[in-house]
N, C-alpha and C positions, 0 to 999 in steps of 0.2 A: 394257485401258484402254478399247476401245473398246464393248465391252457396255457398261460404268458409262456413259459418254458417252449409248448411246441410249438406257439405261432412265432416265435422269435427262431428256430429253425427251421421253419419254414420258409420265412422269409429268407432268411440264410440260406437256404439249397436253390429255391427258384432264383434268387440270386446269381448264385454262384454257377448253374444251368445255362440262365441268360446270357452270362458270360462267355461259357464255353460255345454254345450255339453262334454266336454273335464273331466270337475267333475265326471260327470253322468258316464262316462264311465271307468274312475278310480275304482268309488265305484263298478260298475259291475266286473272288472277284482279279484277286493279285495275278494268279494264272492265268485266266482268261486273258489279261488283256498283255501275256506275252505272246509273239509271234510263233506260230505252228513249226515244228522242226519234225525231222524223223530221228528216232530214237534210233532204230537200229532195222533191218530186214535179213530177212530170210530168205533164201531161193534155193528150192529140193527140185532133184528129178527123183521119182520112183516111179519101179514099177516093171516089168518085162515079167517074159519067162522064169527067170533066174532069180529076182528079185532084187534087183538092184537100186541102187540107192547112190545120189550123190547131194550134200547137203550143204550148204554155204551160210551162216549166219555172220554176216557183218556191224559193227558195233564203231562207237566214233574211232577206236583206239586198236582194233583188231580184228582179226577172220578166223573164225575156226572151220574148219574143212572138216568131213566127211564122208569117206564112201565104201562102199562094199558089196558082197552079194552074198541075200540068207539064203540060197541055195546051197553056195560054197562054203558058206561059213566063213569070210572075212570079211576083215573091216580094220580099216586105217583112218586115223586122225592126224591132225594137222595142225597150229595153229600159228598164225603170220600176226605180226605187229603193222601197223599202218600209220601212215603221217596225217597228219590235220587237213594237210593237202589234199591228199589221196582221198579221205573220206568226203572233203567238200566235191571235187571233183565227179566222183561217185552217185551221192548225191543232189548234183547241180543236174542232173540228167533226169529229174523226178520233177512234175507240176505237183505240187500238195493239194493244191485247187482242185486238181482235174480227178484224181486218185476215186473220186466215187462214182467215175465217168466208166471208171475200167467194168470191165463183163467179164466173166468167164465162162468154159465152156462146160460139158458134161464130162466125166471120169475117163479114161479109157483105158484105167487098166484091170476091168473085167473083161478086154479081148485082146488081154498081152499087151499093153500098151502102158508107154511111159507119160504119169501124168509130171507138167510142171508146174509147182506153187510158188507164189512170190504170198510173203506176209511183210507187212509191211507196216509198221508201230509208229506212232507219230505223240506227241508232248499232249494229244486232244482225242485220237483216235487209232483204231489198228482195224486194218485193210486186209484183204484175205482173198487170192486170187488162183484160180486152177485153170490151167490150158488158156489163162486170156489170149493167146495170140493168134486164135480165132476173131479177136476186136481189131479188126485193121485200123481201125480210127485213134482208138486209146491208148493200142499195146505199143504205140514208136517209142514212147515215155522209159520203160522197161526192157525194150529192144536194147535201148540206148546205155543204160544201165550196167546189160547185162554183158556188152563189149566194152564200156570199160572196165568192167571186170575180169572178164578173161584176159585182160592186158598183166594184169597182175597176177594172177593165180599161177601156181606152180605147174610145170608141163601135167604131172599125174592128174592133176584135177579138171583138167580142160576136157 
């Protein structure tokens, strides 16, 4: 009696396993074959003397701002609302194609220098970029980005 008992949950668990496994992998197929978006980016400068720091994370819906110096010890935040507009805009200025085209450069601020990072998250991948604008070929993509952005951002932040 008791064999019958554990092959009948057995069956029952690899069952109920096959199942789950079988979901999982539904929901993965469903993703893929929607189109690539970007989630959200990021674009910091850090770095000087002083230690400075200015920090931009942009999202479909808002900006949060920060910056400051750990020298000085301050730091002020921000954060701005944005329209559907504004974010497509923003992001119409990005190839998602090209995004693994971008290069970056080496650090520069172990000789006082200010490094800039863009990261840059997408529905499939997250990008991760320092000093690219040493890529002249790549970095227009981000150039482009990054003045429409300053069109927005509040005088402090610029």
């Amino acid at each position: 009696m008791s064999a019958i008992k554990n092959n009948l949950w057995k069956i029952f668990f690899s069952t109920f396993l096959l199942l789950i496994f079988s979901s999982c992998t539904s929901e993965e197929k469903k993703n893929s074959n929607l189109p690539e978006e970007i989630d959200y980016i990021i674009l910091s400068n850090v770095g000087g003397k002083s230690g400075n720091y200015r920090i931009i994370k942009i999202k479909k819906d808002s900006i949060h701002l920060e910056k400051g110096a750990a020298a000085k010890q301050n730091h002020q935040e921000k954060g701005l609302a944005i329209s559907h507009a504004t974010w497509k805009k923003l992001v119409s200025t990005v190839d998602i194609k090209n995004l693994d085209l971008i290069e970056s450069s080496p650090s520069k601020q172990s000789v006082d220098g200010i490094d800039e990072t863009f990261q840059i998250k997408t529905t499939k991948k997250s990008h991760v970029y320092v000093n690219a604008y040493n890529d002249s070929i790549h970095y227009k993509q981000l150039q482009n980005m990054k003045t429409e952005l300053e069109k927005i951002l509040p005088k402090e932040y610029k």
